[in-house]
C-alpha positions as CSV (number, residue, x, y, z in Angstrom):
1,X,22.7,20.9,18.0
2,X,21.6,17.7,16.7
3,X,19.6,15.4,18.6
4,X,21.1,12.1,20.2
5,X,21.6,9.1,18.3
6,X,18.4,6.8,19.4
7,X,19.7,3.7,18.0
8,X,19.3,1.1,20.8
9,X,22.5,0.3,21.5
10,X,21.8,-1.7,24.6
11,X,19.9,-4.3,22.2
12,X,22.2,-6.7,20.7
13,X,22.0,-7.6,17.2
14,X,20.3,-10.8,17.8
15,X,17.4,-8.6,20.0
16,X,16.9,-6.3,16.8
17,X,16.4,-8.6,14.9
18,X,13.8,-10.4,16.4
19,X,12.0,-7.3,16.9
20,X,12.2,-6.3,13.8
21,X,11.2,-9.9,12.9
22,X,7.9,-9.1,15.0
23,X,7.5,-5.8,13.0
24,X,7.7,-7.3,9.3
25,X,4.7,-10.1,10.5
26,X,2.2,-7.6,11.7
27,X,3.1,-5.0,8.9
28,X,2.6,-8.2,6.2
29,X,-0.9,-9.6,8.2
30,X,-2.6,-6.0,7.8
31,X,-1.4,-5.6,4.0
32,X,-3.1,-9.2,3.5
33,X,-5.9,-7.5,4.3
34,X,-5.9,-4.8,1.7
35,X,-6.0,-8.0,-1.2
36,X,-7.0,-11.1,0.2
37,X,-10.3,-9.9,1.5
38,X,-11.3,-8.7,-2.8
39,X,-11.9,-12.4,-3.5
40,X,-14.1,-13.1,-0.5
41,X,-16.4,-10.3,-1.8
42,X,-18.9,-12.1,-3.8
43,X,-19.0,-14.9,-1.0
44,X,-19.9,-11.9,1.4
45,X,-22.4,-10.9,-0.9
46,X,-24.5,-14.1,-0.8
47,X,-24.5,-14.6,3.0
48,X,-25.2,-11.3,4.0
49,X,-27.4,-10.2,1.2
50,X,-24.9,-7.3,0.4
51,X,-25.4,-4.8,-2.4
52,X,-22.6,-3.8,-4.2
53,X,-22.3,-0.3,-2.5
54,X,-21.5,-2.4,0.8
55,X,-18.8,-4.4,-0.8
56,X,-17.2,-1.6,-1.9
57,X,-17.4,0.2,1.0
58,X,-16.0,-2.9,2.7
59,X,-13.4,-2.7,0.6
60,X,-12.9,1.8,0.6
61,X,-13.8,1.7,4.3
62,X,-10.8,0.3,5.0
63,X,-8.7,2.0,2.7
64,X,-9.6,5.4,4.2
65,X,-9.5,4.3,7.6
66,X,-5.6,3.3,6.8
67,X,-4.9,6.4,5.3
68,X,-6.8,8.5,8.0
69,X,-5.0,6.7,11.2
70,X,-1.3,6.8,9.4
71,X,0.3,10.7,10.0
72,X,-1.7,11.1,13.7
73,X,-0.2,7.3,14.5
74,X,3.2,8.1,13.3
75,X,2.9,11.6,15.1
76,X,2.0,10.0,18.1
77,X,4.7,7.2,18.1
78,X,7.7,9.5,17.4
79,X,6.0,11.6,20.6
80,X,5.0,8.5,23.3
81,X,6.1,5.5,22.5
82,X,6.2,3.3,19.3
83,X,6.1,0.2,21.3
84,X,2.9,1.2,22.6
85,X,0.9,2.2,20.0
86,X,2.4,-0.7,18.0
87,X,0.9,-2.9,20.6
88,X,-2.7,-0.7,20.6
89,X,-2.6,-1.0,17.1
90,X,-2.0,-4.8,17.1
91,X,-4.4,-5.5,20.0
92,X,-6.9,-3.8,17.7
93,X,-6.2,-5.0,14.8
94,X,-6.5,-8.8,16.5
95,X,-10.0,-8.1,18.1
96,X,-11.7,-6.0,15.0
97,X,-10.9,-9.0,12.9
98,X,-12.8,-11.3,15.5
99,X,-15.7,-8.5,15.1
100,X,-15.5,-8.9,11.5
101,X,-15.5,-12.8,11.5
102,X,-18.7,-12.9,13.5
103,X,-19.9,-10.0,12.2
104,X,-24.3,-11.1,11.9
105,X,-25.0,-8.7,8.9
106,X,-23.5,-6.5,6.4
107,X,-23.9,-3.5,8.5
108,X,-21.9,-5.2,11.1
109,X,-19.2,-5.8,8.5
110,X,-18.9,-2.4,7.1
111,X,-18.1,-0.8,10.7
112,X,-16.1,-3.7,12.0
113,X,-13.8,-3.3,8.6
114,X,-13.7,0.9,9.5
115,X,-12.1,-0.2,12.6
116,X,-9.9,-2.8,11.3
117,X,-8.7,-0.1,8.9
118,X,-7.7,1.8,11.8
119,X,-6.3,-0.7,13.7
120,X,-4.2,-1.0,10.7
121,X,-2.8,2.5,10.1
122,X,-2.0,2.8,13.6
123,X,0.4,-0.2,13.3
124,X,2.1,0.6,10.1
125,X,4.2,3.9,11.0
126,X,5.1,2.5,14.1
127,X,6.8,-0.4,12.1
128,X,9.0,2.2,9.8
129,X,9.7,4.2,12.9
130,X,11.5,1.3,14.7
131,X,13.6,-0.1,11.5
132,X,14.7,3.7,11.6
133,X,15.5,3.3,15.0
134,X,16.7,-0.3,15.3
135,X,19.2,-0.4,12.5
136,X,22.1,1.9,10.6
137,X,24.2,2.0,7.5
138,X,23.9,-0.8,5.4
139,X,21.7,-2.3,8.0
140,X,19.0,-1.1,7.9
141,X,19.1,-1.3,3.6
142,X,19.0,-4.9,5.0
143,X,16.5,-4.4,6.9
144,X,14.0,-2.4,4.5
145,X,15.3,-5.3,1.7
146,X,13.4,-8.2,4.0
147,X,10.4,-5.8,4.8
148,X,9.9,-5.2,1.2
149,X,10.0,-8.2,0.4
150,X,7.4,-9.8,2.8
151,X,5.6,-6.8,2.1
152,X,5.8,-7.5,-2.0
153,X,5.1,-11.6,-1.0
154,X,1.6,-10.7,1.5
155,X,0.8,-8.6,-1.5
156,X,0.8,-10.7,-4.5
157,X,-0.1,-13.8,-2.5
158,X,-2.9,-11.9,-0.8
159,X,-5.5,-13.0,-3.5
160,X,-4.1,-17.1,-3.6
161,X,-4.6,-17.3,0.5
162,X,-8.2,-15.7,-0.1
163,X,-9.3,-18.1,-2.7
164,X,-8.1,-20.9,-0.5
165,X,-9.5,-19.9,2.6
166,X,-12.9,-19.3,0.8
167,X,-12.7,-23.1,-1.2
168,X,-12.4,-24.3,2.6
169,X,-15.2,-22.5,4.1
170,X,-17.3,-22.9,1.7
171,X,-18.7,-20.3,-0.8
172,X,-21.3,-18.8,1.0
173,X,-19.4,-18.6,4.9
174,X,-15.7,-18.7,3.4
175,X,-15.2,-15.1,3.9
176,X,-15.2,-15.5,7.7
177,X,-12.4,-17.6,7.5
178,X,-10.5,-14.4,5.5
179,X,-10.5,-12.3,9.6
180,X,-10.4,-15.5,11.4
181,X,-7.1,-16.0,10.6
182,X,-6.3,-13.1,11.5
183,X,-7.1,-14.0,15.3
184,X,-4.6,-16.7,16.5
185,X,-2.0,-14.5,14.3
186,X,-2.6,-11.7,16.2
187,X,-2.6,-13.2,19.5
188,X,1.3,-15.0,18.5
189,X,2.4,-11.7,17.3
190,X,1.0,-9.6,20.2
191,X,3.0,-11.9,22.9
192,X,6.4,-11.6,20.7
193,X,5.8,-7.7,20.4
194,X,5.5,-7.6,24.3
195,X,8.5,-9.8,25.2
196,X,10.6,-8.0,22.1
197,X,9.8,-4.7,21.3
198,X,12.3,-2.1,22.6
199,X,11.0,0.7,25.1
200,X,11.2,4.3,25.3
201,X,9.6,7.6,23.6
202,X,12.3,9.2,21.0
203,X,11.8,13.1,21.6
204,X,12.5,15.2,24.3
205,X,10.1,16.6,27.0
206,X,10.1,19.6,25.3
207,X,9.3,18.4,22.3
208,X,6.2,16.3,23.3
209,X,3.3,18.5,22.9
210,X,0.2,17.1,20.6
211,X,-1.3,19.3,17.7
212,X,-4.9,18.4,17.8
213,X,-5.9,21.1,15.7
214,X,-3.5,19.8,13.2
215,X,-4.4,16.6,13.2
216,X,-7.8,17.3,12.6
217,X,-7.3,19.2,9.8
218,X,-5.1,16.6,7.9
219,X,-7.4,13.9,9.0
220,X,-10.5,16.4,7.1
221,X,-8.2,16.9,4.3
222,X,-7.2,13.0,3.8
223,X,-10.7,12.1,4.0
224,X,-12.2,14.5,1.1
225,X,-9.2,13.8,-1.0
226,X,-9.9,10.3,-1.0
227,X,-13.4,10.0,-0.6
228,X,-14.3,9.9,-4.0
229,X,-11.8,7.6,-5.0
230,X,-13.0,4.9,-2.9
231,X,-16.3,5.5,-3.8
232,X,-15.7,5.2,-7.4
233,X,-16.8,2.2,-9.0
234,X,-17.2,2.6,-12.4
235,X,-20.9,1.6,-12.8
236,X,-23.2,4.8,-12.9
237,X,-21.1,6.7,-9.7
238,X,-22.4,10.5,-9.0
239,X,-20.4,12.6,-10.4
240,X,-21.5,14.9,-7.1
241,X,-18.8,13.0,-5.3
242,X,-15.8,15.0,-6.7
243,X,-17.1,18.2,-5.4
244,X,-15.5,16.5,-1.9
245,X,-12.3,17.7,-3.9
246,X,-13.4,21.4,-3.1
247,X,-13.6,21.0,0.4
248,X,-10.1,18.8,0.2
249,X,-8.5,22.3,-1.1
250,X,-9.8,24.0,1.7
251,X,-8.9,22.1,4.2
252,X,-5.5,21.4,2.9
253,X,-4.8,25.4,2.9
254,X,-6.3,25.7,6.5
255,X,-3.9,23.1,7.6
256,X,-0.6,24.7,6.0
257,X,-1.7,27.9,7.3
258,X,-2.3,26.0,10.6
259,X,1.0,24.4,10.9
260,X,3.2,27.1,9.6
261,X,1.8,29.7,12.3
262,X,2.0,26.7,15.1
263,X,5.8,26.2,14.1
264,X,6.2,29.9,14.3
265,X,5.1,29.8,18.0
266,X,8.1,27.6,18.9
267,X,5.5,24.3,19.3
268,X,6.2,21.0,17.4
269,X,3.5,20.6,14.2
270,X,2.6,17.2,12.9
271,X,4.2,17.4,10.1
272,X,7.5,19.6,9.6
273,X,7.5,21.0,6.3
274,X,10.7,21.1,6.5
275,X,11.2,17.7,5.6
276,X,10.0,18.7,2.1
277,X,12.8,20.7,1.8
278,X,15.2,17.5,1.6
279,X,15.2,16.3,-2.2
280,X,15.7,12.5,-1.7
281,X,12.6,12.8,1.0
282,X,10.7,14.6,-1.5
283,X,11.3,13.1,-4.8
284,X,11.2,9.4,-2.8
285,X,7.4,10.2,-1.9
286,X,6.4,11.1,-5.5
287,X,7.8,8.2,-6.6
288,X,6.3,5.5,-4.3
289,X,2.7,7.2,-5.1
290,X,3.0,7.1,-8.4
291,X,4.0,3.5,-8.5
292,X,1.2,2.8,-6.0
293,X,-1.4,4.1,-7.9
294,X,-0.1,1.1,-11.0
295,X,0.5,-1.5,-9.1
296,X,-2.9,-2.6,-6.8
297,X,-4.7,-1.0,-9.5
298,X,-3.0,-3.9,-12.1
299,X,-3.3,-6.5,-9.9
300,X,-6.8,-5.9,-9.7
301,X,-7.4,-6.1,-13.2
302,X,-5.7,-9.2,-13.4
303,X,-8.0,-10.6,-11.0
304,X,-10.9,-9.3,-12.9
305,X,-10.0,-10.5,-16.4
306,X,-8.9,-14.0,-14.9
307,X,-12.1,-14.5,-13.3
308,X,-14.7,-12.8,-14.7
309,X,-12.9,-12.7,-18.6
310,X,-11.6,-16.0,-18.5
311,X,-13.9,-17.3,-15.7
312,X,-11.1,-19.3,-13.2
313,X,-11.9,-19.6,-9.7
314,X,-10.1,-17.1,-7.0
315,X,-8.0,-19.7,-5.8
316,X,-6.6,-20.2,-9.3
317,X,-6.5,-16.6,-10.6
318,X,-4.9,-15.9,-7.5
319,X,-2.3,-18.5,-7.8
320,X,-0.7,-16.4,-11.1
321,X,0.4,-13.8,-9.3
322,X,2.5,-16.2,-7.1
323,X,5.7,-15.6,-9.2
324,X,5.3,-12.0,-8.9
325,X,5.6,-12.5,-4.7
326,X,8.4,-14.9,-5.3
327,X,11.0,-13.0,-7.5
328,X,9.7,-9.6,-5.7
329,X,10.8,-11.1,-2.4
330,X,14.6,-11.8,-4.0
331,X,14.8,-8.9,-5.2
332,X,14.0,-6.9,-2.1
333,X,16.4,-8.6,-0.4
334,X,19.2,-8.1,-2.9
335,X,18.3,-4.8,-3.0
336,X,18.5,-4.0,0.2
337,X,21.7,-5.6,0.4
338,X,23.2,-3.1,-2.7
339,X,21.1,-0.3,-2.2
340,X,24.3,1.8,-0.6
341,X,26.3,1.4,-3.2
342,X,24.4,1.4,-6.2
343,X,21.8,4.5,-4.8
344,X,18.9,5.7,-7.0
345,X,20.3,3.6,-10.2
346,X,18.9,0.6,-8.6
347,X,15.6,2.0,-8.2
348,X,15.9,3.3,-11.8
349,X,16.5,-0.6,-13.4
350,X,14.0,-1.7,-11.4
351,X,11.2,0.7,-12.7
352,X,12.6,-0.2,-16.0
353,X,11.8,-3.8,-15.9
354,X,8.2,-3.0,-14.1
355,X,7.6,-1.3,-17.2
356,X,8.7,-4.3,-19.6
357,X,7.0,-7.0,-17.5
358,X,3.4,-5.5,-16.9
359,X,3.9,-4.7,-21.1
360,X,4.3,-8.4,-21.3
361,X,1.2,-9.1,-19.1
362,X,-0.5,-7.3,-21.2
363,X,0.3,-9.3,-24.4
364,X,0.3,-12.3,-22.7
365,X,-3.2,-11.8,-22.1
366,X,-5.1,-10.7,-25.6
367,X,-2.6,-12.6,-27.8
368,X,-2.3,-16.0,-26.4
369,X,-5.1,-18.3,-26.8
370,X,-7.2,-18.7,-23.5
371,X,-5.8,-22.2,-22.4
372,X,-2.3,-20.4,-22.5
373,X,-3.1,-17.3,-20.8
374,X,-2.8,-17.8,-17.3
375,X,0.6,-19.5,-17.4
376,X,1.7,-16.6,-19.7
377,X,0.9,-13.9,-17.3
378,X,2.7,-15.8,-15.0
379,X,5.6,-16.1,-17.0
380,X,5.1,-12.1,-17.2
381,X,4.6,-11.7,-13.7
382,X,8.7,-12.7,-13.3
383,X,9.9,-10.2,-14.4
384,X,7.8,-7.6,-13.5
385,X,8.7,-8.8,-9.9
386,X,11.8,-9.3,-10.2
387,X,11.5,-5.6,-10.5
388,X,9.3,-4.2,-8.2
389,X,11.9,-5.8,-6.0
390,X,14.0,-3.3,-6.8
391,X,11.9,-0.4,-6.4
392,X,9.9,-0.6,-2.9
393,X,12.1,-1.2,-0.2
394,X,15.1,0.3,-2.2
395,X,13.4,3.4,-2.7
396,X,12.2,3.6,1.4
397,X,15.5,3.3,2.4
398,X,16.8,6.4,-0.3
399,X,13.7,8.4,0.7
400,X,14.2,8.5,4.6
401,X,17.9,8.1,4.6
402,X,18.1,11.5,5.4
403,X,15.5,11.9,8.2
404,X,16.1,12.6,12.1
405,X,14.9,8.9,13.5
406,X,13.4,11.2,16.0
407,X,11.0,12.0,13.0
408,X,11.0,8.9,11.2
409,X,7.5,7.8,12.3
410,X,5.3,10.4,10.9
411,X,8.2,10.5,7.7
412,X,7.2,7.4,6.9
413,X,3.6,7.4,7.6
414,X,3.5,9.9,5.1
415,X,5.3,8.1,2.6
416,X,2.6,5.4,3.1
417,X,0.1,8.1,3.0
418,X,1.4,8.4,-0.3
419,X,1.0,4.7,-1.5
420,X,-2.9,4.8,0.3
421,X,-4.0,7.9,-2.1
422,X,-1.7,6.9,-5.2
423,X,-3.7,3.2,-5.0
424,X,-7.2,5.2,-4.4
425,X,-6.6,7.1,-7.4
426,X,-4.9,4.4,-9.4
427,X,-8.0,2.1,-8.7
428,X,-11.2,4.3,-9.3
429,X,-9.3,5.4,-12.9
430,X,-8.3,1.6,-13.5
431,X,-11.5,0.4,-12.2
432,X,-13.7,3.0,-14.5
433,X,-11.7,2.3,-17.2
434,X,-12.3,-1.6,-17.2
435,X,-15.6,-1.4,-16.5
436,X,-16.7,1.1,-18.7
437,X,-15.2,-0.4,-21.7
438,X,-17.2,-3.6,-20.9
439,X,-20.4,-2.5,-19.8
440,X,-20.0,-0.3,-23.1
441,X,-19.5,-3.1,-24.9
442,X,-22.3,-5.9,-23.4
443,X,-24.7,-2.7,-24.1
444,X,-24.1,-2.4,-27.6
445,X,-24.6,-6.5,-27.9
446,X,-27.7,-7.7,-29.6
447,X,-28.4,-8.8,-25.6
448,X,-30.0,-7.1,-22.8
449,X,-26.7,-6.1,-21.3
450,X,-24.2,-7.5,-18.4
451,X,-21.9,-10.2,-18.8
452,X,-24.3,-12.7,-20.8
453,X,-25.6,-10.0,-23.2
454,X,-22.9,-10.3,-25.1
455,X,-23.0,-11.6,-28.9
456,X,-20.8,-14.7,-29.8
457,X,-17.8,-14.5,-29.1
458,X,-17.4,-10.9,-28.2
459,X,-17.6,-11.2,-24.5
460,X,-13.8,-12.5,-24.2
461,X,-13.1,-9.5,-26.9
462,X,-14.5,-6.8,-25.0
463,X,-12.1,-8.1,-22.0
464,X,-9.4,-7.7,-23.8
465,X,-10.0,-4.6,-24.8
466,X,-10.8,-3.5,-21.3
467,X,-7.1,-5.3,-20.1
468,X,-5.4,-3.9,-22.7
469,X,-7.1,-0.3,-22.2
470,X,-6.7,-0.3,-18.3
471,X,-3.1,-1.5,-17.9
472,X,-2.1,1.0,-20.7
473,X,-3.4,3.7,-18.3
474,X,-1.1,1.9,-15.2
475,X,2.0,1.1,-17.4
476,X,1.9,4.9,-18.1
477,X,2.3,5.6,-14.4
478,X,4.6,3.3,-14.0
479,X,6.5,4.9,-16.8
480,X,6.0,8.7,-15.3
481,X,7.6,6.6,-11.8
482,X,10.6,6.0,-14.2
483,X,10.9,9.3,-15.1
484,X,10.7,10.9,-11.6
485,X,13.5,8.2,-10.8
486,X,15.5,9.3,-13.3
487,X,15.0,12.9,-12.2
488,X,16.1,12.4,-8.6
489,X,19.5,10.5,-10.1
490,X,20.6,13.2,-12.4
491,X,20.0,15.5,-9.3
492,X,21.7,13.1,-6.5
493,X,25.0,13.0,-9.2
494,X,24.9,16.4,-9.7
495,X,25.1,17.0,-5.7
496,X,27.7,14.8,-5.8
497,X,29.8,16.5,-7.8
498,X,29.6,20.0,-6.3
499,X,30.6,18.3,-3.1
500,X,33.7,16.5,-4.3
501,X,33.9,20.0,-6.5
502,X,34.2,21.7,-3.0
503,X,36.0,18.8,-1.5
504,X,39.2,18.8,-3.5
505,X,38.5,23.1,-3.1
């Protein structure tokens, strides 16, 4: 017997909206954080006296603690109470970014950033679970269209607001300015999510029991699969650090073990495998991983060749990825607004012209001369939006169209899972890539190595090289994306078929 339909229909449509409203700000503040905070690195580095092991771990620390807090979060909201953890989430969110702002020195940072990371994972399921809940039909491919796209815009605008924030407060104490904003946001949102937010825990009693052991497991197995990742950063890493694969295995097979023999019990695991079983659940999550692990991973390239190959300033570099945010934000909203009747063939074009327009970025930046370039990449960056409009919050609402809303949270905090790993992997390969092809080059100079050992006019060279080598790597995913997109459409039509087969039977 299916479970009841826990759409709120008590709420009018005006009331869902606003809540959702709520949902999209907070879910577009905490992915600010995962870009705009990049640029504020070197200014952290010369007030706190930071070596670069810190700044990255200010930057992996929070990736890890996202992808750690996701699946428990989501787990915990379809069991209690989105509204509450939503709020728990937001109230910490709002005071680890205070923490962070005042933080006194680097060590203060790093563990104030952890926290923020969690703060931030704990949010973000609870935010897929209520559009699940909140909206049907073609509404909630509405719905999905506007969260992509302020999703796609906090993105790709991520690095601009950064660069501006830091030009205000100065270089050295700019990068407070990055969490303080954070703060008064926080507080806004938090009063709107009280007033707004609907009530109520989505399982029955039950249903309701916690798998600690299973949470602890996943939470093992998410950290030493992405450990060494977010450690990587392509200058002389260990290569010790991808023996935390090893463990990963293990704990991955303890936790299937775990959670098969707890279903078999009769108790509720944290994540029902079952789910897997559904084609357009499964195909959906290898799809948004693989195009995770391209796109961060390309935009920080950009950001490295604009700045450190062409030497702008953050707030400029920044400032060409602005139309990417602004044709990715119309084309998650008509998106959204087709997705139902044009299915996976949307997803499809759009993966197509990702493809096209990062290939463009690329020539656009080692054939045009250096004067040109930005505004090139730019022009690039159009098109390539355009199309990543069509892929993100198209493909959310293909790959949880089929899920009980009663499981929606931890569904789609593993689909976010998904784009956490995919951009940990998709960085440290990027990262080592770019890197290593220009520390490779700067040592074979006639100088003593770094940026100004290089001879003549091979510096901007050897950044070309590494652009055009690293975004070959991330095109490639993006084309295996396409391919997996394609996959899932010849096997949605062929569905089709055998049912209107059976049908006219």
């Amino acid at each position: 017997m299916s479970s009841p339909d826990p759409t709120d229909a008590r709420l009018d449509d005006r009331t869902r909206w606003r809540a959702f409203a709520v949902c999209v700000a907070v879910a577009a503040l905490t992915i600010l954080d995962l870009s705009k905070v990049n640029v504020g690195l070197p200014s952290i580095e010369k007030s706190l006296d930071a070596t670069s092991s810190s700044l990255q771990l200010i930057v992996a620390g929070y990736a890890l603690a996202f992808g750690l807090a996701l699946v428990p979060a989501g787990r915990l909201g379809d069991l209690k109470s989105r509204r509450a953890l939503f709020i728990i989430g937001l109230v910490a969110f709002t005071v680890s970014s205070l923490l962070c702002a005042v933080a006194p020195t680097i060590e203060v940072l790093m563990v104030t950033r952890i926290l923020q990371g969690f703060a931030a994972g704990t949010q973000m399921p609870q935010v897929i679970g209520l559009v699940q809940q909140l909206f049907r039909g073609p509404e909630r491919g509405r719905a999905f269209g506007l969260f992509g796209a302020m999703i796609g815009i906090s993105t790709a605008l991520g690095p601009t607001i950064g660069g501006g924030l830091i030009a205000i407060g100065g270089e050295e104490n700019g990068w407070r300015l990055l969490f303080w904003m954070n703060v008064p946001l926080g507080l806004v949102a938090l009063f709107f999510a009280m007033r707004l937010l609907p009530n109520g825990a989505q399982v029955q009693a039950k249903d309701r029991e916690l798998d600690i052991v299973g949470i602890l497991l996943l939470g093992a197995a998410i950290v030493t699969l992405m450990l060494p990742f977010v450690l990587t950063t392509g200058a002389g890493d260990s290569g010790a650090r991808w023996l935390w694969l090893v463990a990963f295995v293990v704990f991955l097979g303890l936790f299937v073990f775990w959670e098969v023999r707890y279903k078999q019990q009769g108790k509720s695991p944290v994540v029902h495998f079952e789910l897997f079983r559904l084609s357009s659940y499964r195909n959906g999550l290898s799809i948004v991983a693989v195009y995770f692990a391209a796109i961060p991973a390309s935009f920080l390239m950009v950001t490295l060749f604009l700045q450190e190959g062409l030497g702008l300033s953050p707030l400029f570099a920044g400032m060409v990825s602005i139309p990417f945010a602004a044709t990715s934000a119309v084309g998650s909203y008509i998106g959204g607004r087709i997705v139902d009747r044009v299915g996976r063939a949307l997803v499809v074009f759009g993966l197509f012209m990702v493809v096209v327009g990062f290939v463009l970025l690329m020539l656009a930046a080692v054939l045009t001369p250096p004067e040109v370039t930005p505004w090139a990449m730019a022009g690039a960056f159009l098109v390539g939006g355009l199309g990543g409009g069509f892929v993100v919050s198209p493909n959310q609402t293909l790959t949880l169209a089929e899920i009980p809303v009663e499981q929606s949270g931890v569904a789609g905090s593993m689909q976010q899972l998904g784009q956490r790993v995919g951009t940990a992997i998709g960085t440290a390969v990027a990262t080592s890539i770019f890197y290593g092809i220009v520390r490779g080059a700067a040592a074979g100079s006639d100088g003593s190595g770094g940026s100004g050992g290089f001879a003549g006019g091979s510096r901007l060279d050897a950044y070309h090289d590494a652009f055009r080598s690293g975004t070959t790597f991330t095109v490639s995913l993006m084309a295996l994306a396409l391919v997996l997109a394609v996959g899932d459409l010849v096997v949605r039509r062929r569905a089709a078929r055998r049912e209107a087969a059976a049908a006219a039977a």
